[in-house]
KOLRORO-209937 format. One record per residue: residue in one letter; y, x, z of N, C-alpha, C in turn; chain. Coordinates in steps of 0.02 Angstrom, whole numbers. Atoms other than C-alpha are relative to their C-alpha. Layout:
<nodes>
[a,[Y,X,Z],[Y,X,Z],[Y,X,Z],A],
...
</nodes>
This chain:
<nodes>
[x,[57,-9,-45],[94,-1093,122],[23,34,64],A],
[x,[-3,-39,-48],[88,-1033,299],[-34,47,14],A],
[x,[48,-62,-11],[46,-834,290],[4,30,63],A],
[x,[5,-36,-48],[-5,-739,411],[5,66,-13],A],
[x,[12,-86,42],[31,-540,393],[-19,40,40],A],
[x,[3,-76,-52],[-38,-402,483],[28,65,-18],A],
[x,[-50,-43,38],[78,-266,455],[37,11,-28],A],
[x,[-55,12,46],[208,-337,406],[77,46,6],A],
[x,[-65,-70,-2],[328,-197,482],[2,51,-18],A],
[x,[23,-37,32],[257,-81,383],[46,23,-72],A],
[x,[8,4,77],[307,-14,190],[6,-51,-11],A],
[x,[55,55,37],[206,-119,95],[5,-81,47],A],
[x,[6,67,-19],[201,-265,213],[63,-13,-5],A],
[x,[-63,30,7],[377,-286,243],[46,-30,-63],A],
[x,[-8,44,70],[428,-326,57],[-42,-27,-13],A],
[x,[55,72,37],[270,-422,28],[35,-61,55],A],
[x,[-10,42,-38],[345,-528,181],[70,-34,-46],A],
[x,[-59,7,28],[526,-513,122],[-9,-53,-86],A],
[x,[4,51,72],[456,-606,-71],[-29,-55,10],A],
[x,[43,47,-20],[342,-724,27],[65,-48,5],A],
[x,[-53,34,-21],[479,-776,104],[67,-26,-62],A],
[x,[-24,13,48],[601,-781,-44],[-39,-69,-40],A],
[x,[53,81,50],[458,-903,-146],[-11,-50,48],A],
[x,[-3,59,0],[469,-1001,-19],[-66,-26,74],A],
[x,[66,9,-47],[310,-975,98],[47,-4,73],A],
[x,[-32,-9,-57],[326,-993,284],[-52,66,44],A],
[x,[17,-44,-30],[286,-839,364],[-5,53,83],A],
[x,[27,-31,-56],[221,-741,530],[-47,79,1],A],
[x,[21,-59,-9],[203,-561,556],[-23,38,69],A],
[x,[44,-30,-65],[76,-460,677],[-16,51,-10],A],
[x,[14,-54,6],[105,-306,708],[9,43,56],A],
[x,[-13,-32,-67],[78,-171,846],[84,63,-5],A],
[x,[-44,-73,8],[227,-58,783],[-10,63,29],A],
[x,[34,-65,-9],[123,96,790],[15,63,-49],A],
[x,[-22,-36,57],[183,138,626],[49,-19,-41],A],
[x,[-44,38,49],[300,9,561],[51,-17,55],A],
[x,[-70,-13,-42],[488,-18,631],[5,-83,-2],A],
[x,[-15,56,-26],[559,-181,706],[51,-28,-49],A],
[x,[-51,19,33],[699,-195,597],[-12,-8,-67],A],
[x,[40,40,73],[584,-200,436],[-11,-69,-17],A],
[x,[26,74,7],[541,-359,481],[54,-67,-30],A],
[x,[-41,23,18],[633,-479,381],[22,-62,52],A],
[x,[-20,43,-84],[748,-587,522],[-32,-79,-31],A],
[x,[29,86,30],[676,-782,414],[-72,22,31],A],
[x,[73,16,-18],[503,-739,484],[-20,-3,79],A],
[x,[4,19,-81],[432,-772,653],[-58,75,17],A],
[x,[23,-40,-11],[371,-610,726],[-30,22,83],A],
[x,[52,24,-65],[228,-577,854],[-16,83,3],A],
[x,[33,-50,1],[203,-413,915],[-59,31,30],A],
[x,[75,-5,-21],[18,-371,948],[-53,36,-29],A],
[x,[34,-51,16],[-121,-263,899],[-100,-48,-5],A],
[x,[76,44,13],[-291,-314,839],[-59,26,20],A],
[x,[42,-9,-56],[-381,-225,958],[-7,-40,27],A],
[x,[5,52,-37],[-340,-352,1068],[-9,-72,-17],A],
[x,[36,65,18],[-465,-498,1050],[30,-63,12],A],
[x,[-12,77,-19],[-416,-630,1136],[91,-16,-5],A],
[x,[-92,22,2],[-186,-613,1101],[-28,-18,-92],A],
[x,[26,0,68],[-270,-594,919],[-31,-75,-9],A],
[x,[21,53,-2],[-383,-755,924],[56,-67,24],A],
[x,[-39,54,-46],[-263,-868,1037],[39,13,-71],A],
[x,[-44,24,53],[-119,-828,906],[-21,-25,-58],A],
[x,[17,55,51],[-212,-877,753],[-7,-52,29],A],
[x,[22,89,-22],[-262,-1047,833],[50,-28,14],A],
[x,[-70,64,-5],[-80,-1082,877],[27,16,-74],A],
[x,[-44,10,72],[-3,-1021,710],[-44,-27,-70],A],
[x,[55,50,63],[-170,-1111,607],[24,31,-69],A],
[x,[-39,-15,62],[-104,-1009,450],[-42,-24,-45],A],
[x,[53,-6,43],[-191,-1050,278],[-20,52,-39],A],
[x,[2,-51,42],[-179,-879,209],[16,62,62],A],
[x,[9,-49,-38],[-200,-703,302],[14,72,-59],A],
[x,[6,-71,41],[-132,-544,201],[-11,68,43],A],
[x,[9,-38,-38],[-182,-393,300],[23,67,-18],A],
[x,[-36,-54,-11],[-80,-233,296],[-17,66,28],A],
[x,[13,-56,-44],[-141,-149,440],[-37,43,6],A],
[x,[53,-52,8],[-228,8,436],[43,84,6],A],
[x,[-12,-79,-2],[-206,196,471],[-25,11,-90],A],
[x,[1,-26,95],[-188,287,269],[7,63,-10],A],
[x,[-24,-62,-3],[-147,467,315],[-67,32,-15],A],
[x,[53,7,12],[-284,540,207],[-44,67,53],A],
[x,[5,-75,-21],[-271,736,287],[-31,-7,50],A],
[x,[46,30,-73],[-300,628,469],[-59,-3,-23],A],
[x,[59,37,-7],[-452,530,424],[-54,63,-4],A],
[x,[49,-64,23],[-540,709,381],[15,37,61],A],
[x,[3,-21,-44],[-498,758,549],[-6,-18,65],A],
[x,[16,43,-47],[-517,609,650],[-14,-60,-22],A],
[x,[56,78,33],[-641,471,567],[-8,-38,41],A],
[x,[16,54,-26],[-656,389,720],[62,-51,-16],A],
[x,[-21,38,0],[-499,318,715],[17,-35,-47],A],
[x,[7,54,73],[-500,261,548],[-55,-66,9],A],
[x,[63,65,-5],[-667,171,579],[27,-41,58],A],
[x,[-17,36,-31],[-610,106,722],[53,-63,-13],A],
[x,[-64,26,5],[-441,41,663],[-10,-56,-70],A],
[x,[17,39,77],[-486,-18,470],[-43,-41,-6],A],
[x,[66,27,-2],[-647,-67,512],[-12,-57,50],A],
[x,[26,33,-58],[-679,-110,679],[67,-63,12],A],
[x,[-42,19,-18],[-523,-182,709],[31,-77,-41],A],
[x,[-7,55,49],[-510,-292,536],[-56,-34,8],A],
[x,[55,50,-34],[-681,-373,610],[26,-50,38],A],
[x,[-34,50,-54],[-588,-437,739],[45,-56,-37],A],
[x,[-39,52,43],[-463,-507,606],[-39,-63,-38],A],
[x,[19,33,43],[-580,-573,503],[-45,-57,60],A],
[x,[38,58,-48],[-686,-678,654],[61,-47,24],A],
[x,[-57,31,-17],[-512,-734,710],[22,-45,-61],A],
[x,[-18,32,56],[-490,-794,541],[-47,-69,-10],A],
[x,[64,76,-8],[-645,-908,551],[-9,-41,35],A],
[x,[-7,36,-52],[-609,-945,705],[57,-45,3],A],
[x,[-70,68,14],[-428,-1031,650],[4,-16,-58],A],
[x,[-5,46,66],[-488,-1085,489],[37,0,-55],A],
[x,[-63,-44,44],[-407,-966,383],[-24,-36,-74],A],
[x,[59,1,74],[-453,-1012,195],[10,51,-45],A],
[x,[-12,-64,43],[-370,-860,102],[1,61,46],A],
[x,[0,-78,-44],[-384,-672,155],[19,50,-61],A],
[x,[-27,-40,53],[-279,-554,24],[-2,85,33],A],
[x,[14,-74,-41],[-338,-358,80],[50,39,-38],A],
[x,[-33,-61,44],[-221,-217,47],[-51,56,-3],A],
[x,[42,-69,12],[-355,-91,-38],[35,48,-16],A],
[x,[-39,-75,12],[-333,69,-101],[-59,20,-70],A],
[x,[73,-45,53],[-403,180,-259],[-20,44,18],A],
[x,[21,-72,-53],[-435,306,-129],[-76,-26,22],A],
[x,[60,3,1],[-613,205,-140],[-59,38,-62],A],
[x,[3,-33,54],[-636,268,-295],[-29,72,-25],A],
[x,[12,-60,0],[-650,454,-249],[44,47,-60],A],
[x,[-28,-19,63],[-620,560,-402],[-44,-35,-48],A],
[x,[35,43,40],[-647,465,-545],[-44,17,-49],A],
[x,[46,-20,66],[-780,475,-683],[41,1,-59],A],
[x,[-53,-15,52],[-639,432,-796],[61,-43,-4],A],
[x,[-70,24,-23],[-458,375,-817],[1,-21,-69],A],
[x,[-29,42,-44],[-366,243,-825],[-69,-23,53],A],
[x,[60,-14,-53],[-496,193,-665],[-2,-68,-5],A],
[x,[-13,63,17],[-545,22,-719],[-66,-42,86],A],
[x,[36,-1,-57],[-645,-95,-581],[-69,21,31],A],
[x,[64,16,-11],[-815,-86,-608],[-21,92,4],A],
[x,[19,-98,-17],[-817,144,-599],[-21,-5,69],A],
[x,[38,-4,-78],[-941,195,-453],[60,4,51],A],
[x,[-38,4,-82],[-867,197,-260],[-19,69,13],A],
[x,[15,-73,-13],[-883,371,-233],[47,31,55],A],
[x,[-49,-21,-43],[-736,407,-81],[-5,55,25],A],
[x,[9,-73,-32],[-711,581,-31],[46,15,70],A],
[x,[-23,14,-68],[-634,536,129],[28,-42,50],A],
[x,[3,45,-41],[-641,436,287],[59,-49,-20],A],
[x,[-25,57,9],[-500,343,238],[-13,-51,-53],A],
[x,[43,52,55],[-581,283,69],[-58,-14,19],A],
[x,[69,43,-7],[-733,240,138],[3,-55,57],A],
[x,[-22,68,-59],[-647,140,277],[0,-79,-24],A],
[x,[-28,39,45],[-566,43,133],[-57,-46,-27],A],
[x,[65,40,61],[-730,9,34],[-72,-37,44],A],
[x,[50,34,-47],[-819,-33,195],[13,-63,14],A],
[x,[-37,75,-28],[-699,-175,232],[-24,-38,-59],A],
[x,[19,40,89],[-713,-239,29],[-72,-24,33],A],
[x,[57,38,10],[-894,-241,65],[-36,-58,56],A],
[x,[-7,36,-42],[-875,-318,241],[11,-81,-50],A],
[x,[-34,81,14],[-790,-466,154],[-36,-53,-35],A],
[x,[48,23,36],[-897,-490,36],[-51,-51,51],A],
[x,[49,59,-60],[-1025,-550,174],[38,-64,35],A],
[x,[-45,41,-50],[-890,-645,277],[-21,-63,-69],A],
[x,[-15,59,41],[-858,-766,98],[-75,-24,14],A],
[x,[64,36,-10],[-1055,-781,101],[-34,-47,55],A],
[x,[9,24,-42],[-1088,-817,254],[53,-52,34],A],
[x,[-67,69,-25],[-910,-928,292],[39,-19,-43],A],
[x,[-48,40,65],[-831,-967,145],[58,21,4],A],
[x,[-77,-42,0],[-681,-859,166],[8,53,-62],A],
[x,[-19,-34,78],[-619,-830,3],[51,47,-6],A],
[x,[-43,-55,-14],[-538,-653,-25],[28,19,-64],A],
[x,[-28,-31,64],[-442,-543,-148],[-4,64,19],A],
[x,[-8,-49,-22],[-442,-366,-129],[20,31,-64],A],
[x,[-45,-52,21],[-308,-261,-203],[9,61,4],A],
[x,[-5,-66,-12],[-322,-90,-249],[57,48,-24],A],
[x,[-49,-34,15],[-180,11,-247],[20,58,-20],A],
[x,[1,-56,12],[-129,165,-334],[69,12,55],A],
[x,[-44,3,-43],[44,211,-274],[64,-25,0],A],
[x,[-73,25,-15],[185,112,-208],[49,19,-18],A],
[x,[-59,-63,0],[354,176,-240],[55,-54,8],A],
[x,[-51,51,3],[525,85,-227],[9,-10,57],A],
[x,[-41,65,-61],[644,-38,-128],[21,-32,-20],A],
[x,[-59,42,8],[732,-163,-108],[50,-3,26],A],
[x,[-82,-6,-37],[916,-188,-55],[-12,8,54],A],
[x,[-6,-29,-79],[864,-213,129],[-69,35,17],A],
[x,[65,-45,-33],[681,-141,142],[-24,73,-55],A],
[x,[20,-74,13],[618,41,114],[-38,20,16],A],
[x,[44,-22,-41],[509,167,140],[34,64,52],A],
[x,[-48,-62,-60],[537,252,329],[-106,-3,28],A],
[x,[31,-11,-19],[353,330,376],[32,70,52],A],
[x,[-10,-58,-40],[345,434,550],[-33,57,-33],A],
[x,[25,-66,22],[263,560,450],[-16,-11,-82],A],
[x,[-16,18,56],[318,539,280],[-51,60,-49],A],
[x,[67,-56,54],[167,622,147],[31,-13,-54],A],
[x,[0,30,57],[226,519,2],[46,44,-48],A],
[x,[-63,-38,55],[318,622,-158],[74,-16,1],A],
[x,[-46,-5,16],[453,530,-194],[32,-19,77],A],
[x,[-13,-4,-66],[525,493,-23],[17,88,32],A],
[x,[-3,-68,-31],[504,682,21],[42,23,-51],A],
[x,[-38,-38,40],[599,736,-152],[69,-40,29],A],
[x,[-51,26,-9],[737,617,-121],[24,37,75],A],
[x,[4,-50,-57],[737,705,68],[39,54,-22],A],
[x,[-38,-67,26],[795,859,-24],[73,-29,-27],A],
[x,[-49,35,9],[919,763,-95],[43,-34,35],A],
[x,[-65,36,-49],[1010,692,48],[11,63,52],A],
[x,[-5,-81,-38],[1000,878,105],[-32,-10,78],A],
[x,[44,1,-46],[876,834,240],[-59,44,14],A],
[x,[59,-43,5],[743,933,185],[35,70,-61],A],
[x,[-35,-80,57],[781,1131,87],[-36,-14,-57],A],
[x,[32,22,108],[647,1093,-75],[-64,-34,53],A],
[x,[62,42,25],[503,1003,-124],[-41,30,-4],A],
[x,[42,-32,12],[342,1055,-107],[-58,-9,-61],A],
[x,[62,49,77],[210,1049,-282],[-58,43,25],A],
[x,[92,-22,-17],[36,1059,-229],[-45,8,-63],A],
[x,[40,-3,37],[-43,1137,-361],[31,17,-66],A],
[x,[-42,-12,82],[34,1214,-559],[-64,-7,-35],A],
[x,[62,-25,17],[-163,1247,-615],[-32,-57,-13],A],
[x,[45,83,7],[-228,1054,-648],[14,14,-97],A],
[x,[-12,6,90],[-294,1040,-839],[48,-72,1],A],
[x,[-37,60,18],[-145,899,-865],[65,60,-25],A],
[x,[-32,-29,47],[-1,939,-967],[57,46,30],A],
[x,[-61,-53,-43],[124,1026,-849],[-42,52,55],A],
[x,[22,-45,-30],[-4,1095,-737],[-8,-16,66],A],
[x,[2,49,-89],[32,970,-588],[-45,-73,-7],A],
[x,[41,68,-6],[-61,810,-531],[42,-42,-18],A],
[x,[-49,39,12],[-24,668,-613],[-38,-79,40],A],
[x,[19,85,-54],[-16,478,-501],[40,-44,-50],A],
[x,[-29,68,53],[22,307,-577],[36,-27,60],A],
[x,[-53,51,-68],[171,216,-473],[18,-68,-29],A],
[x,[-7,74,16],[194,45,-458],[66,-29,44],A],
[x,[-47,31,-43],[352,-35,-394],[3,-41,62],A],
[x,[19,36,-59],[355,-128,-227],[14,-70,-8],A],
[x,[-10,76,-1],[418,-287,-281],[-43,-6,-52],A],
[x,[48,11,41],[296,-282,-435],[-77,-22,51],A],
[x,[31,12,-68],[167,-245,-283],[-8,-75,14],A],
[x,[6,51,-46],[217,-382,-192],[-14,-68,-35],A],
[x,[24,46,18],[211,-500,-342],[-54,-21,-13],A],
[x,[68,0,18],[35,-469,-361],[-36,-21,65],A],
[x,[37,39,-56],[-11,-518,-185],[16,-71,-19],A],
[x,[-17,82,-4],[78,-700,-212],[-34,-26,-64],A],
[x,[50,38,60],[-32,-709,-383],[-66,-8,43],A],
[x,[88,15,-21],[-197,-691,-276],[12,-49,51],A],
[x,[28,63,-31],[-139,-816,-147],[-20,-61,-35],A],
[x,[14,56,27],[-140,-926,-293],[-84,5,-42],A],
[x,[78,-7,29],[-327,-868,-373],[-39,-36,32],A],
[x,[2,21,-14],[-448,-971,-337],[-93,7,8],A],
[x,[79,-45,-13],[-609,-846,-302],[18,53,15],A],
[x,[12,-63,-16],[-658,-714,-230],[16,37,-68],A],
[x,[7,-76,53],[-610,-550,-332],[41,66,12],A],
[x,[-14,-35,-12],[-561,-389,-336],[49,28,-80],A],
[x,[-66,-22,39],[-412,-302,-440],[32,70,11],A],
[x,[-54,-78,24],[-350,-120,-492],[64,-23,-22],A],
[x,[-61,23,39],[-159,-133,-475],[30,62,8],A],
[x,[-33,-37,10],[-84,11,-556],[36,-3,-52],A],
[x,[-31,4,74],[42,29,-716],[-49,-14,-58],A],
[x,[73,-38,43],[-103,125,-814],[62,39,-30],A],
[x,[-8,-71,20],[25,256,-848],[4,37,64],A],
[x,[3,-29,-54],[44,404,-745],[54,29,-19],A],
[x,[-16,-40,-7],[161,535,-698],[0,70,50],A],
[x,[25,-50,-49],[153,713,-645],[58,18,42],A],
[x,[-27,-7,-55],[218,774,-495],[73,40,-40],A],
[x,[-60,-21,24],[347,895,-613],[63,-64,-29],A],
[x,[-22,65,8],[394,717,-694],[49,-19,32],A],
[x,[-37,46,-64],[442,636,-529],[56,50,21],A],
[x,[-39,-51,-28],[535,786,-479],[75,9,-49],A],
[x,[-42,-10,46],[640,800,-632],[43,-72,-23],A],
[x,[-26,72,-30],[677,611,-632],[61,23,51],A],
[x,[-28,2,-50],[733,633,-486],[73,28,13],A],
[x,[-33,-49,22],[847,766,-528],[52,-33,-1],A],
[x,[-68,36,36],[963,677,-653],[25,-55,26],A],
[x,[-51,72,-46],[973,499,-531],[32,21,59],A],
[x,[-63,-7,-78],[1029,579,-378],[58,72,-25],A],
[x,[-82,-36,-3],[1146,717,-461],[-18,82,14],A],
[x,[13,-36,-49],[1057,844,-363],[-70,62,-19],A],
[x,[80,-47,30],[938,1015,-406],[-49,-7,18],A],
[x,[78,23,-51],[812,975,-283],[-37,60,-10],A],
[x,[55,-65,-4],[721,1153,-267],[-52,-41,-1],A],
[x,[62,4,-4],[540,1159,-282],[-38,60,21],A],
[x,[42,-58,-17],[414,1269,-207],[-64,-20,-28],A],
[x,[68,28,13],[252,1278,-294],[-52,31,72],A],
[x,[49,-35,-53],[103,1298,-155],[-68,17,-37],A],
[x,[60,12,11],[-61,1315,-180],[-39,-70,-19],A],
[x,[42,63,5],[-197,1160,-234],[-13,-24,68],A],
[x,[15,12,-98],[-222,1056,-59],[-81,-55,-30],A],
[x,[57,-13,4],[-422,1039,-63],[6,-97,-20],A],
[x,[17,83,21],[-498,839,-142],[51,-43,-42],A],
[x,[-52,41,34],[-327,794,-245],[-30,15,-73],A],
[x,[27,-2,52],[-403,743,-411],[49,23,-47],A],
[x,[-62,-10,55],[-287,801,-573],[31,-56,-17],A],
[x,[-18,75,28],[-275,625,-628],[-22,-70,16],A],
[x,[21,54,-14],[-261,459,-551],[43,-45,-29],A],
[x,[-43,45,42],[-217,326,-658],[-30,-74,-4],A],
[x,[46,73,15],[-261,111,-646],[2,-26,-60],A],
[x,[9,36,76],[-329,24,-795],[49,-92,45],A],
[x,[-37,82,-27],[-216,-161,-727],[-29,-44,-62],A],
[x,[33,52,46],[-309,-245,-873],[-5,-79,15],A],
[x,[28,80,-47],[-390,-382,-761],[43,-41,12],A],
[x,[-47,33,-23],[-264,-420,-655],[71,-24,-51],A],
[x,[-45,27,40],[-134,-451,-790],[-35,-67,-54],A],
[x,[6,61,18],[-260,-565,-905],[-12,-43,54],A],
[x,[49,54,-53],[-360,-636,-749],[74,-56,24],A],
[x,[-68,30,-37],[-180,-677,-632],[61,4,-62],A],
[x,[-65,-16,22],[-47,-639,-766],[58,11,14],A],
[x,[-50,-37,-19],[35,-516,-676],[27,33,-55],A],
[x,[-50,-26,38],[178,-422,-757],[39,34,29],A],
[x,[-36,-77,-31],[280,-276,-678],[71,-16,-48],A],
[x,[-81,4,33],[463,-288,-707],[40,62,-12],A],
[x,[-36,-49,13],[496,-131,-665],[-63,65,-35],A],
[x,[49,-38,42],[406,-6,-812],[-14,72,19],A],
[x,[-20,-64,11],[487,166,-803],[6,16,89],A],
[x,[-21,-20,-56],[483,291,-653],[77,27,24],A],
[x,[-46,0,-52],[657,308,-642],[46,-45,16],A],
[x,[-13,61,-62],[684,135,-598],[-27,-11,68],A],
[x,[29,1,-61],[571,145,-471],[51,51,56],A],
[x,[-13,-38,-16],[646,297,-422],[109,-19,21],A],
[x,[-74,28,-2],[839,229,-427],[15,-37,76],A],
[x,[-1,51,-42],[791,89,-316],[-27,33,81],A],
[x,[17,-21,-54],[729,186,-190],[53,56,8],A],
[x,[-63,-50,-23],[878,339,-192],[52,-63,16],A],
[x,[-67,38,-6],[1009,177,-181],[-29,-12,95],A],
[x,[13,25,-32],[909,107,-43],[6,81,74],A],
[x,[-28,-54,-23],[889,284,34],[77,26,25],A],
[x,[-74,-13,-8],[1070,322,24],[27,-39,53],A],
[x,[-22,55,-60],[1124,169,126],[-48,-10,71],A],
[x,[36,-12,-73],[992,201,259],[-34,77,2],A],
[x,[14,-59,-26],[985,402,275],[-39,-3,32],A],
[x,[62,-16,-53],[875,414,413],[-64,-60,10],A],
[x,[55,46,2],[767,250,388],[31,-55,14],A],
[x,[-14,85,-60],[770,98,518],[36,53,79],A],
[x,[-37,-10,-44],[826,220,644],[55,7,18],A],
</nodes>
């Protein structure tokens, strides 16, 4: 198929591009590099750099690259921001994926694959967090997320633009040539490994005091090429639907830390801090669905494969893409 990606210099986009491309798709990435690096971009794809603010470079390029499939990437995720500046979340997630999505109707898109989040979710009523638990978001960036979902919803009704929306717990991993390099890196393991290439002095643990079994928050991680195989199952679905893609196990932040430990060699200090205000004790996806519905399957199980693949990948690019 010919995809279209928004954000494909991103994380997350850039290995969903990098497997597209592997299976075989022909691919086109659009992205303002606001947040994602030039050299992410895998060199087999044809890359357009542009911003979806802008209506009419936005419109004109769909109509010359006619794609049949649109995975969308792009979005501000920094949750600490959105609680201190909601406009630009709404603006950017919202307002901005409007524009995508009219552009999409306007070049006769027929698939639209959303990167969600379980940060719609809020804190949950109960774990593993299967699809159908209330929408409850406790901040602008989850309600950005669950505004778009319900955006789309109308779009299929009203134009027949059949979607998928993917909710993500958390990413983790690499691959040989792509990684994660955020200008303002939040994410755990990324920041422990940091300590580990003696970049950073310790690790910070937000929180010892969570009823879970060590006393820290525990997150469910999902590999990035597992990730990415789960977008190329929904280009093939053949309805609208929505999908929790997490393991459905978790680990706590002491976990990841101690992992971490024994693959890179390395003590990795820790500082415990204080609790940082709305982080639930336990977020964990029920992947039920999406494994009978698509018969996805995760290759990689354990966190310190995940964790391997990302210190190797680390190691050979210290400082990122820069």
């Amino acid at each position: 198929m010919k995809v279209f990606v928004t954000g494909g210099a991103g994380y997350i986009g850039s290995i969903c591009v990098e497997e597209l491309l592997n299976a075989g798709h022909k691919v086109t990435v659009f992205d303002n590099l606001s947040e994602g690096h030039r050299a992410a971009v895998d060199k087999r794809a044809q890359f357009i750099e542009g911003d979806l603010a802008d209506r009419p470079v936005l419109f004109k390029t769909l109509e010359q690259v006619r794609p049949e499939a649109v995975m969308h990437f792009a979005a501000n995720a920094l949750v600490p921001e959105s609680m201190t500046n909601p406009s630009k979340y709404f603006r950017n997630n919202v307002g901005n994926g409007i524009n995508l999505l009219e552009a999409c109707i306007q070049g006769g898109v027929q698939k639209f694959v959303f990167s969600s989040t379980c940060a719609i979710f809020g804190v949950p009523k109960k774990v593993p967090i299967s699809e159908d638990l209330p929408k409850e978001p406790v901040n602008p960036y989850g309600e950005s997320k669950l505004m778009f979902e319900k955006i789309l919803h109308w779009y299929e009704r009203q134009h027949g633009l059949q979607y998928v929306c993917l909710r993500y717990f958390n990413a983790a991993g690499a691959t040989a040539y792509f990684g994660e390099h955020h200008w303002q890196e939040t994410h755990l393991i990324p920041n422990v490994l940091k300590v580990a290439l003696g970049q950073k002095p310790a690790v910070e643990i937000y929180g010892t005091d969570y009823p879970t079994p060590d006393g820290t928050c525990v997150r469910d991680y999902v590999h990035i090429v597992d990730l990415a195989q789960a977008h190329m199952l929904a280009l093939k679905h053949d309805k609208s639907d929505v999908f929790n893609l997490g393991s459905g196990d978790g680990y706590s932040v002491k976990q990841v830390v101690e992992a971490a430990r024994k693959i890179t060699g390395n003590p990795i200090p820790a500082l415990e801090k204080p609790r940082r205000p709305g982080d639930p004790p336990k977020l964990v996806g029920d992947s039920k669905k999406i494994r009978s519905v698509l018969g996805w399957q995760p290759r990689y199980d354990s966190i310190e494969e995940i964790i391997q693949s990302a210190w190797d990948w680390h190691r050979t690019h210290p400082h990122g893409y820069d």
